[in-house]
N, C-alpha and C positions, 0 to 999 in steps of 0.2 A: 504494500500500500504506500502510494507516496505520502509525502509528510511534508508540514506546511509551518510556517511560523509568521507571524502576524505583529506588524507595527503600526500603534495606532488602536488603541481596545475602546474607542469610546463607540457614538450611536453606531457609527457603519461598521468598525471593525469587529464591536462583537456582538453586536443585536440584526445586524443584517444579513452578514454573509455566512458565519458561521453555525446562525443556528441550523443550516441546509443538511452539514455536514452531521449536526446532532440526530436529524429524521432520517439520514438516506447514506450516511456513512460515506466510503469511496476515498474521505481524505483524514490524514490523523494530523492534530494539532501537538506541536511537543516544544513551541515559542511563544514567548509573547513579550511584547516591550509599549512602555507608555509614559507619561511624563506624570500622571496621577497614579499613587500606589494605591488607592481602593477599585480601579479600574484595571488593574495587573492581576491583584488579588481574585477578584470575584472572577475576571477567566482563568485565571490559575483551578478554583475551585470547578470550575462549568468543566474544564476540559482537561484535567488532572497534569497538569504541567509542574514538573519538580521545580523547586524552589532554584536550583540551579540555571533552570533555562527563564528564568523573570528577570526581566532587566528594567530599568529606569529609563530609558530613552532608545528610541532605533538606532542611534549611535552607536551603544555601548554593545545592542545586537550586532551588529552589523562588524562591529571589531572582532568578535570572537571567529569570523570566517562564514562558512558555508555550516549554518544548523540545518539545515533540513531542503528536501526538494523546491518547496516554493516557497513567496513570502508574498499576504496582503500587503499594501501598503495602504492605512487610512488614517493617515496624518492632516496636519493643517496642513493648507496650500500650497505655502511657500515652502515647505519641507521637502516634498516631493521630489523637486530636482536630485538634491544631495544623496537621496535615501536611495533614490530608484537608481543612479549612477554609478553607485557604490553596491545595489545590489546585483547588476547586471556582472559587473565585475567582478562578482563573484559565481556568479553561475546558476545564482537563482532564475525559476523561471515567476511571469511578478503578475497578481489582482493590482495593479492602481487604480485606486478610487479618481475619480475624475473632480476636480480640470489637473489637465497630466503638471502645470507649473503654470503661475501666471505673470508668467513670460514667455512672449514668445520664442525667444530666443535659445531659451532653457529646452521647451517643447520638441523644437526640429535638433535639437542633438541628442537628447532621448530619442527621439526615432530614430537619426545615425547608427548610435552606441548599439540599440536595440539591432537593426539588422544588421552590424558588424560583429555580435556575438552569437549572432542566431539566435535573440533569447525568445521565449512565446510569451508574452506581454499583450494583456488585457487589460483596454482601459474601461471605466465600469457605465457604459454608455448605455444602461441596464434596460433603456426600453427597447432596444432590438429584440431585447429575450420574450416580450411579455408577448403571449396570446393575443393581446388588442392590435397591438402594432403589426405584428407575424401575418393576421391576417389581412389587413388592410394592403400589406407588401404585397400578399397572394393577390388579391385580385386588381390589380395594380399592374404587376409579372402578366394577371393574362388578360390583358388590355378589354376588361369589361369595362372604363369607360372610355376607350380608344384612349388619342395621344393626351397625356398632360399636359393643360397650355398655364392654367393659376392655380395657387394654392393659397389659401388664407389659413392660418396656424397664431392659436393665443394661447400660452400658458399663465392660465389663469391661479397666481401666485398666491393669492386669498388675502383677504387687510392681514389678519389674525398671524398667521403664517411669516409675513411681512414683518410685522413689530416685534415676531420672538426670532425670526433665525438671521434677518437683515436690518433690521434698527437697532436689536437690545444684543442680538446672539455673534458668535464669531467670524457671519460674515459680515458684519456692517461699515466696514473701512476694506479701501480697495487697497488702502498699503499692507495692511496686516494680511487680507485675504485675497481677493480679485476681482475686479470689476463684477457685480453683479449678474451681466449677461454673458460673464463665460462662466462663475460659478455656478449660477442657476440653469443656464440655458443651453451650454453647450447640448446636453444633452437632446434638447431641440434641434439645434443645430444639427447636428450627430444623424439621428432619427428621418428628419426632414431630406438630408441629403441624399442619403439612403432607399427613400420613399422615392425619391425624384430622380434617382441613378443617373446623375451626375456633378462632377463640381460644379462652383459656382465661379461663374466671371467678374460679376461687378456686384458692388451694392452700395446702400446711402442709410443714415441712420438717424434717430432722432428720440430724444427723449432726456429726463433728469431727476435731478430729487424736486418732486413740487411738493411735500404733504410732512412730511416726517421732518421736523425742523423747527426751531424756537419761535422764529414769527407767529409758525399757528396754533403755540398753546395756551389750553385755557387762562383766564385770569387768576392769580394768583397758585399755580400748579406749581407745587414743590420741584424740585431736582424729583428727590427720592418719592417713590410713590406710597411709598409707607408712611410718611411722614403726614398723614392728615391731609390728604389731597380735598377741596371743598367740592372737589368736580367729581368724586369718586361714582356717584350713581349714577351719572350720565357717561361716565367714560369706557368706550368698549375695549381699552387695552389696560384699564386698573388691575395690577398683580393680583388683588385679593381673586376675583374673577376667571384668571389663568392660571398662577399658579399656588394656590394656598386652598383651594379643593380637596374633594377626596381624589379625586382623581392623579396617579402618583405618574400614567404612563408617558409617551411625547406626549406633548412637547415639555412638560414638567419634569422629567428625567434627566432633563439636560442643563439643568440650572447647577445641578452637583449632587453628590451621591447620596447625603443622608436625608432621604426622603420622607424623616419624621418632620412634624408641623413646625418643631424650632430648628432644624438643622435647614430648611427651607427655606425660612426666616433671616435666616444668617445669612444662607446663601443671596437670598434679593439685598441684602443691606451690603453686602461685601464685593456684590459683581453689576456688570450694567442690565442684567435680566431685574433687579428693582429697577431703573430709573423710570424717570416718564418716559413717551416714548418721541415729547417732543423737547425733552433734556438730552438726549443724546449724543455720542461724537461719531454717528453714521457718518456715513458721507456718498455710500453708493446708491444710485439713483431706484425710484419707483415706480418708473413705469418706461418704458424704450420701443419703440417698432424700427424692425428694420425691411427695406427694402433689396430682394437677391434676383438677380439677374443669373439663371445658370446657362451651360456653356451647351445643353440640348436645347435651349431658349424658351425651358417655364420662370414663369416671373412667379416667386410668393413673397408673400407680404407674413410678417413675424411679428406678433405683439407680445410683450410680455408685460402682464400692470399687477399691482399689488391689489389695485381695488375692485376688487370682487368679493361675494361670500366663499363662494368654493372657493378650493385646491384641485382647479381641474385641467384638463391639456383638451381642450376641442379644435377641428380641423375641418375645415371644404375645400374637396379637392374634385376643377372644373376640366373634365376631358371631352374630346370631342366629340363623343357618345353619350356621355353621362357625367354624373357629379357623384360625388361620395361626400356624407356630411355623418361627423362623428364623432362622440365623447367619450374620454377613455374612465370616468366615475362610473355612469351609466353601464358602460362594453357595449352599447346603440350603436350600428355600423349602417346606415339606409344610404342605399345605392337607386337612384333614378335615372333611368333610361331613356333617353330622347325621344326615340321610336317607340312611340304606343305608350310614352308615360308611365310606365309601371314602376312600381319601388319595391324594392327588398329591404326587406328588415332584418339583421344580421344582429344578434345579441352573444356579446362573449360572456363567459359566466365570471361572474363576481371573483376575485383571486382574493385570498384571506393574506397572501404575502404581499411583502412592501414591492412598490412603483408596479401594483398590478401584478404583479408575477413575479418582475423582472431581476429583482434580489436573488431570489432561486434559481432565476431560469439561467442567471449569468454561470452560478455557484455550478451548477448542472453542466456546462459546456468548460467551465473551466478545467473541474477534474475531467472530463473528457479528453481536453486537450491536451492536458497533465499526462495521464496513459497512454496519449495518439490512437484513440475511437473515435476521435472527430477532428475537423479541419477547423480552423478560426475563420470566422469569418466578419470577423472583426479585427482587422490589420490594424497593427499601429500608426497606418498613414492616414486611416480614416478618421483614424480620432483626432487626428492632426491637424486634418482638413476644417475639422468643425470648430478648432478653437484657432484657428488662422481666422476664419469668419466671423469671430467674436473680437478677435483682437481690432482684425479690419473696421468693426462696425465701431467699439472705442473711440479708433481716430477718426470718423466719419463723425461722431456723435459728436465729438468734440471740436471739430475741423470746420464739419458740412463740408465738406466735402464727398463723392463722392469716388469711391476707392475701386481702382480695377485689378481682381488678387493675385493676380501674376506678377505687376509692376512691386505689386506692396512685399509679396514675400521675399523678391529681388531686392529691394532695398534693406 
């Protein structure tokens, strides 16, 4: 059985991908590394790892040589270059959690390094796996609505969602983390290119922070929300509300580990998960569409906004036969056909695992790839492509300019 070791134990590395391996076996865990020792500890306990192989940072992993056949990597963002560089060099083959570095720069020499060692490197673009996406590819592949000419695509990021994991949570600075629409989005990005089987040529972008910002908080709203906010029962992002519930699972998990009512306490008074959420030191944007130009010459248009109630990914995709219009909450897939109007209603069944499936489905293909029973079909240049597109859109957003990706990735 191959053997795997894991950097990075917090939501993704150990509530995501491993528990696949807890239901369906295929990989053994015998590492683990993290910068939180209650976060070491409690996979240490999940997945019986000697005290020997727990280390305090991927670092300290990562000095000891080659532990084991593969290694997650689900670090913070900016980590990811060093970790993943130093693990190719060693022979690991690698899970990196997605966005691969937010740099581009960092990005295209992982891909180098990666096919100059021959390593099988998956980056974790997890809706390719999920049943929802799979089939929409399928009928796509067999041109039930003829050629694709427009695609409209929103990932609809939710207010709620928005003020815990981009205003209050570790992504809300693009210096510490990355631009919102490659942390959030590539995965759209990823996904969409894929759907439309080919890259893209040009694009233009637009969007910023309008909502989450001190101008627009209430009158007199404390820094800290604890602190006697007078706006508390009008306010839909007051912590009492989110996180001081009985409810202990996401997004309250991620505030810190002692998930008693005072160690939760300490946590919002200690971290920016109390502050208000228009006290904050965000700074990446709320809402962004981007416009792509690909190089078979479908045009889609890409919105990604915080303000919505869902957390959902909806899509209309316009072909010369037909349209496909679809929610991936729902798994509603309705196909209309030009000729004689008819519509088909396509329902995926509900997935009880994270991003629809896609968590599993990757976990699934991974140890596959691991053994050689299955091909990747997920290259590390695809994931490449999609956070080139995110970087592009960046300077587009920032510039107006619009960006043509072959001149850009040249520069």
């Amino acid at each position: 059985m191959k053997t795997c070791a894991v950097i990075g134990a917090g939501l993704r590395g150990q509530y995501a991908y491993p528990p696949y391996v807890k239901e369906n076996g295929g990989l053994k865990f015998v590492a683990v590394a993290d910068l939180i020792p209650g976060r070491v500890e409690s996979f240490k306990k999940e997945y019986h790892i000697p005290d020997k192989m727990c280390f305090e940072s991927g670092e300290e992993l990562l000095k000891q040589g080659k532990l084991a056949d593969a290694v997650i990597i689900a670090t913070m963002d900016q980590d990811h270059y060093a970790q993943t560089i130093e693990a190719i060099k060693l022979g690991y083959d690698i899970l990196l959690e997605k966005p691969i570095s937010p740099n581009l720069k960092e990005c295209l020499e992982i891909e180098k390094l990666a096919k100059e060692y021959n390593t099988k490197i998956i980056v974790c673009h997890v809706l390719r796996y999920t049943p929802f996406y799979k089939k929409i590819k399928e009928l796509l592949d067999e041109k039930t609505i003829g050629q694709i000419i427009n695609v409209e695509a929103m990932e609809n990021v939710g207010h709620w969602h928005q003020a815990h994991s981009f205003v209050r949570g570790n992504w809300r600075k693009e210096e510490t983390s990355s631009p919102m629409i490659l942390q959030k989005c590539c995965h759209d990005l990823d996904i969409y290119t894929w759907l439309i089987g080919s890259e893209a040529e040009s694009l233009s972008s637009y969007g910023d922070l309008a909502y989450f910002k001190k101008e627009n908080a209430p009158k007199d709203a404390p820094i800290c929300c604890l602190d006697h906010c007078p706006n508390r029962d009008n306010c839909r992002y007051d912590v009492y509300k989110t996180y001081l519930t009985e409810h202990i699972g996401w997004p309250t998990n991620a505030i810190g580990t002692d998930m008693s009512l005072d160690g939760r306490v300490k946590s919002l008074k200690e971290t920016m998960y109390g502050h208000c959420v228009f006290h904050c030191d965000n700074d990446v944007v709320d809402h962004q569409t981007i416009n792509i130009k690909y190089k078979n010459g479908v045009i889609m248009t890409f919105t990604m906004t915080a303000f919505t109630e869902e957390c959902d990914r909806t899509l209309r995709i316009m072909g010369t036969h037909g349209e496909i219009k679809a929610a991936m909450n729902s798994g509603v897939i309705e196909i209309t056909e030009f000729l004689g109007g008819n519509k088909t209603i396509v329902t995926i069944e509900k997935q009880d695992k994270g991003h629809g499936g896609g968590d599993y489905g990757i976990m699934h293909n991974f140890i596959g790839i691991l053994n050689e029973e299955m091909t990747n079909s997920n290259p590390i240049s695809g994931s490449v492509h999609s956070h080139v597109l995110a970087f592009a859109s960046e300077k587009s957003r920032k510039s107006g300019e619009t960006i043509n990706i072959k001149e850009y990735i040249g520069k």
